[in-house]
C-alpha positions as CSV (number, residue, x, y, z in Angstrom):
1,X,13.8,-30.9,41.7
2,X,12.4,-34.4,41.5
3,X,9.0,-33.2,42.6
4,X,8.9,-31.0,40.1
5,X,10.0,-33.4,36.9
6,X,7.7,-35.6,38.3
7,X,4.5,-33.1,38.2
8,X,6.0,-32.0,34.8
9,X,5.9,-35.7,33.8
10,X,2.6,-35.9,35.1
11,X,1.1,-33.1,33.1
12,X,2.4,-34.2,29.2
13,X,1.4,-37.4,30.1
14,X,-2.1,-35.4,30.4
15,X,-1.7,-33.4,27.4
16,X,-0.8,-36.8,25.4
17,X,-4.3,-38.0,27.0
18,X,-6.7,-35.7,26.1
19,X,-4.4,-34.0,22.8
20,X,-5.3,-35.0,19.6
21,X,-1.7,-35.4,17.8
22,X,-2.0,-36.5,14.6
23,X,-3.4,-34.7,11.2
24,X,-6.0,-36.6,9.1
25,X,-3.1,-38.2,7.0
26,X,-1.4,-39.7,10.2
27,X,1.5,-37.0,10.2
28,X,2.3,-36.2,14.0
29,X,1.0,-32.7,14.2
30,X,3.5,-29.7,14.6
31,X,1.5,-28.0,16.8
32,X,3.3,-25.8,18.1
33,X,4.9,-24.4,15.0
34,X,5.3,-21.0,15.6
35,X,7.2,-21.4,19.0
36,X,9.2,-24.2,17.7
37,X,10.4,-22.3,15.4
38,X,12.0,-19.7,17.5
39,X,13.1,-22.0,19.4
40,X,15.0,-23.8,16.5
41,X,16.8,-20.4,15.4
42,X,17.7,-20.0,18.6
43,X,19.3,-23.4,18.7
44,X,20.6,-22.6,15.5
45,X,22.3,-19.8,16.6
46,X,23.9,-21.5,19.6
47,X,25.5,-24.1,17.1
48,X,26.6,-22.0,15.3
49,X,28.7,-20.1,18.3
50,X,29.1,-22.5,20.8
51,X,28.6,-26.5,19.3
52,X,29.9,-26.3,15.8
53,X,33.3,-24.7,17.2
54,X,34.2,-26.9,19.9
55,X,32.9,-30.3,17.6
56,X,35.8,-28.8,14.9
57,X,38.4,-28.2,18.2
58,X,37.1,-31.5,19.1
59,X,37.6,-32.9,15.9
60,X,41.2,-32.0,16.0
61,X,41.9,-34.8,19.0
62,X,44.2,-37.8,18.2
63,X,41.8,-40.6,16.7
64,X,42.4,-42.9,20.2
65,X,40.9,-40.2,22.4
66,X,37.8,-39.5,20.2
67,X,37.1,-43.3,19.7
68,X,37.9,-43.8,23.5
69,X,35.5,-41.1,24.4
70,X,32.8,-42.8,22.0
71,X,33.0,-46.2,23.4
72,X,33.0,-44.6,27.1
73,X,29.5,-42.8,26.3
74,X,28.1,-45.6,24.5
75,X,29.0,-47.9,27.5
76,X,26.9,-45.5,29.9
77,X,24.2,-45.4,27.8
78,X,23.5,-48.8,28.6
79,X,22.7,-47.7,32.2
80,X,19.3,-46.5,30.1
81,X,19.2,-49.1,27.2
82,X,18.8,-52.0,29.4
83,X,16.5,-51.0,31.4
84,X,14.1,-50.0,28.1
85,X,15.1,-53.6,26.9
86,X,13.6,-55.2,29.6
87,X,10.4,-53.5,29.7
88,X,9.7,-53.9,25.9
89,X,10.0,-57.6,26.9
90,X,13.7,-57.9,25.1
91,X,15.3,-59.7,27.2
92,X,17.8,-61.2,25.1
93,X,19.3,-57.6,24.1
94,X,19.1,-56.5,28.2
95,X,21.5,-59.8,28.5
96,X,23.8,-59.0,26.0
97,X,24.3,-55.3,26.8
98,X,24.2,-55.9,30.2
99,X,27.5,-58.2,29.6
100,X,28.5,-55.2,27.7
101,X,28.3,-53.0,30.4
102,X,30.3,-55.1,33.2
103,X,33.0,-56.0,30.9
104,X,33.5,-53.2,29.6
105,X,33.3,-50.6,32.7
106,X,36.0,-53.1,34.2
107,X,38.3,-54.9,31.5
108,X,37.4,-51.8,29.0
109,X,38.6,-49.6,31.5
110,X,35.0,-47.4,32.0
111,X,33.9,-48.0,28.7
112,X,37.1,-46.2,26.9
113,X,38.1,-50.0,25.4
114,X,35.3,-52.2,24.0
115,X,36.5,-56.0,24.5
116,X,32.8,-57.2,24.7
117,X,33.0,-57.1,20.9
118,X,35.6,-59.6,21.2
119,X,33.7,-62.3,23.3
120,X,31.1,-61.9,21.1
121,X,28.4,-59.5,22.6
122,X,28.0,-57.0,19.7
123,X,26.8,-53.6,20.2
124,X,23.0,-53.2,19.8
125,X,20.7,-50.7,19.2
126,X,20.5,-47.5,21.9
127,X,16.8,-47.7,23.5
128,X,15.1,-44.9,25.8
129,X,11.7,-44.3,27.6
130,X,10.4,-42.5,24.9
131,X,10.8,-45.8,22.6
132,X,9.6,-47.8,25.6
133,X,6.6,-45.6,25.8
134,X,6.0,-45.4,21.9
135,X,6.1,-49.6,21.6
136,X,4.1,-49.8,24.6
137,X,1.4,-47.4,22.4
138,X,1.7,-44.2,23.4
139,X,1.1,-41.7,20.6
140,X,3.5,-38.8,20.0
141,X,2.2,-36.0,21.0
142,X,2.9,-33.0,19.2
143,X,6.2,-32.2,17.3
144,X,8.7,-30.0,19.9
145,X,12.0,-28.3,19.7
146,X,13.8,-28.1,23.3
147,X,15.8,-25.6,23.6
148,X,19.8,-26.6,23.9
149,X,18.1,-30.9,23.1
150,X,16.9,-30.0,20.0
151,X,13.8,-31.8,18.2
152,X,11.5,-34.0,20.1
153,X,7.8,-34.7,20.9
154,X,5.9,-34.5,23.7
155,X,6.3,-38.1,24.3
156,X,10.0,-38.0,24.2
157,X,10.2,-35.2,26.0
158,X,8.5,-37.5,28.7
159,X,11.3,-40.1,28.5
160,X,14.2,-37.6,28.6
161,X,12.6,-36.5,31.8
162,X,12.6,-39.7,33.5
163,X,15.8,-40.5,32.0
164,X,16.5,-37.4,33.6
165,X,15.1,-38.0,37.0
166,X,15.7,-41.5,36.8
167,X,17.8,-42.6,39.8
168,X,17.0,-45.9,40.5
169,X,17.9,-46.5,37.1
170,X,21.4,-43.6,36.5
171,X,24.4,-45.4,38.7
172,X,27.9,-45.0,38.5
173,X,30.2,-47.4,39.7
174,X,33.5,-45.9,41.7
175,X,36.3,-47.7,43.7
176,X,36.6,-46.3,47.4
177,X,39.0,-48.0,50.4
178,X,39.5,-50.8,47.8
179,X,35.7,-51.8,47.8
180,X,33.2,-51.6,44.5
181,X,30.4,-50.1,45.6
182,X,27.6,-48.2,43.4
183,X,25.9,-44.9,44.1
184,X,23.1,-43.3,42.3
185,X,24.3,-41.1,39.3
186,X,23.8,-37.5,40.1
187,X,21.5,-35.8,37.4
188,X,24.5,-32.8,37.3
189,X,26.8,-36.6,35.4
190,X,23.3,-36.9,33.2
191,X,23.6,-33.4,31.7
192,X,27.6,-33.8,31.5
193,X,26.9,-37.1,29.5
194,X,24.2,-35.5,27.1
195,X,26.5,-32.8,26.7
196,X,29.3,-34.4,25.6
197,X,27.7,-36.7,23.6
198,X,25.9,-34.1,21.7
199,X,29.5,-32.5,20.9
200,X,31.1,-36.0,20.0
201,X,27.6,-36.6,17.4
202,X,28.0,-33.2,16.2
203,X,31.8,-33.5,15.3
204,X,31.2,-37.1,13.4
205,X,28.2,-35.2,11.6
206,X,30.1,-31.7,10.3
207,X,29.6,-32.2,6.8
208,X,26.6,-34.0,6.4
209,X,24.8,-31.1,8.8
210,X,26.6,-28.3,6.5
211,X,25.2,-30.1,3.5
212,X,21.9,-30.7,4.6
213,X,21.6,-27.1,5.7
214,X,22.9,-26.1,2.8
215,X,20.2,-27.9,0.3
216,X,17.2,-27.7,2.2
217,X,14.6,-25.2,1.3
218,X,13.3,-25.4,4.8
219,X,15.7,-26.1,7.1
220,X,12.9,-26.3,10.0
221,X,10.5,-28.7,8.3
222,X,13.6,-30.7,7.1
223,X,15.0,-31.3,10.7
224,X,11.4,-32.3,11.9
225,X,10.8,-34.9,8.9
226,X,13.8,-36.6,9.7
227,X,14.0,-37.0,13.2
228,X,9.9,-38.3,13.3
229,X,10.9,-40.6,10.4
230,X,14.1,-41.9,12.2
231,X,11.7,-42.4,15.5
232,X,9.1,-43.9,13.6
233,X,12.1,-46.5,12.3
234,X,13.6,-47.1,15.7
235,X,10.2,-47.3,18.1
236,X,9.4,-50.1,15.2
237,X,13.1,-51.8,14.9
238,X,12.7,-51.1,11.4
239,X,16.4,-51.3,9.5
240,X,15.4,-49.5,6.8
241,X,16.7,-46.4,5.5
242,X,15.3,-42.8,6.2
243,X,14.3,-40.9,4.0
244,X,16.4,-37.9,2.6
245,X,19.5,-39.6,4.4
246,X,21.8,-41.8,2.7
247,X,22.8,-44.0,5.5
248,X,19.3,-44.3,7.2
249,X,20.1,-43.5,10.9
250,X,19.5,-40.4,12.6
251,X,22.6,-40.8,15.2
252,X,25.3,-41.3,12.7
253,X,24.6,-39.1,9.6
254,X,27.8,-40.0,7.7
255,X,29.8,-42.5,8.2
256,X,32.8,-43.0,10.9
């Protein structure tokens, strides 16, 4: 399997090489329009019978388990966002959510608590490959829509795959015969993680989702203009608002 992300790795970085992505006006080209398309009603339809069900069953859990189950995914994505802080040369954010991340997998009880906020070490900004890859100046790509992942670019889709594959970096720290030890993080916990996080996003997001869907002309071409603009924002630690979305961010559309 991780000869084969590897190779697939291998080849976008390719296509990013020799692709010209971007339309005269600097708008990242949707290249693949018609497939993505198909692709997005297909996702569509899959919310619609699977995700948007469970988020409402999920949204029906006492407050305590829902904000536990938050804090626990944002505490593992750390395991990513430190990594990306250190190679964009942030060293004081891989500090501070590295503290994060040790205090809060052991006195937060894996993340379910979040007691670094109380010694001071405030949650900061997720980071992943494909940012890493966009500040180190790697274009785009084209516009995609994954299938189940939902919008993306070639160059993100680069980053999910070695966040993916990524076990020197994906660990998970257990307790056996009284002894800490860790072991890598199988990429079976990676696709749990995305998983549930993509339910716990979609459940804090019901409404605004209905109500963008509900007002857009083009659902499609709404989607896409959001998420490039919201990458564009993050890839340039920008803390401005997005465009179309009243509280600028891309993860949380409404409010907590």
């Amino acid at each position: 399997m991780k000869r084969i992300t590897t190779l697939c790795v291998l080849l976008l970085l390719q296509f990013m090489v020799v692709k010209k992505a971007f339309s005269d006006d600097g708008e990242v080209k949707d290249c693949f329009e018609t497939l993505n398309r198909v692709t997005f009603a297909f996702n569509m339809g899959l919310d619609k019978v699977i995700f948007k069900p469970v988020s409402k069953g999920y949204r029906k859990l006492p407050s305590p388990i829902r904000t536990g189950t938050s804090n626990a995914l944002n505490n593992l994505s750390n395991l990513i966002t430190v990594p990306n802080n250190i190679l964009q040369g942030d060293f004081r954010s891989a500090a501070n959510n590295s503290a994060r991340f040790l205090i809060n997998s052991t006195l937060g009880i894996v993340g379910i608590f979040d007691p670094a906020n109380s010694f001071g070490f405030e949650k900061g900004e997720k980071e992943d490959f494909g940012q890493t890859l966009g500040v180190m100046g790697v274009g785009e790509g084209c516009y995609l829509v994954l299938p189940v992942l939902g919008p993306s670019t070639v160059r993100d889709t680069v980053g999910s795959l070695i966040s993916m594959n990524g076990g020197d970096v994906w660990y998970n720290v257990t307790v056996r015969d009284d002894e800490e030890y860790v072991k890598e993080f199988k990429e079976s916990d990676y696709w749990v993680s995305r998983a549930t996080g993509g339910v716990d996003f979609r459940a804090k997001n019901l409404e605004a989702f209905d109500s963008i869907e509900k007002n857009s002309v083009d659902l499609y071409a709404t989607v896409r203009s959001l998420y490039l603009q919201d990458r564009k924002k993050k890839i340039d630690n920008s803390t401005g608002k997005t465009e179309a979305m009243d509280d600028g961010d891309w993860d949380t559309l409404e409010n907590q």
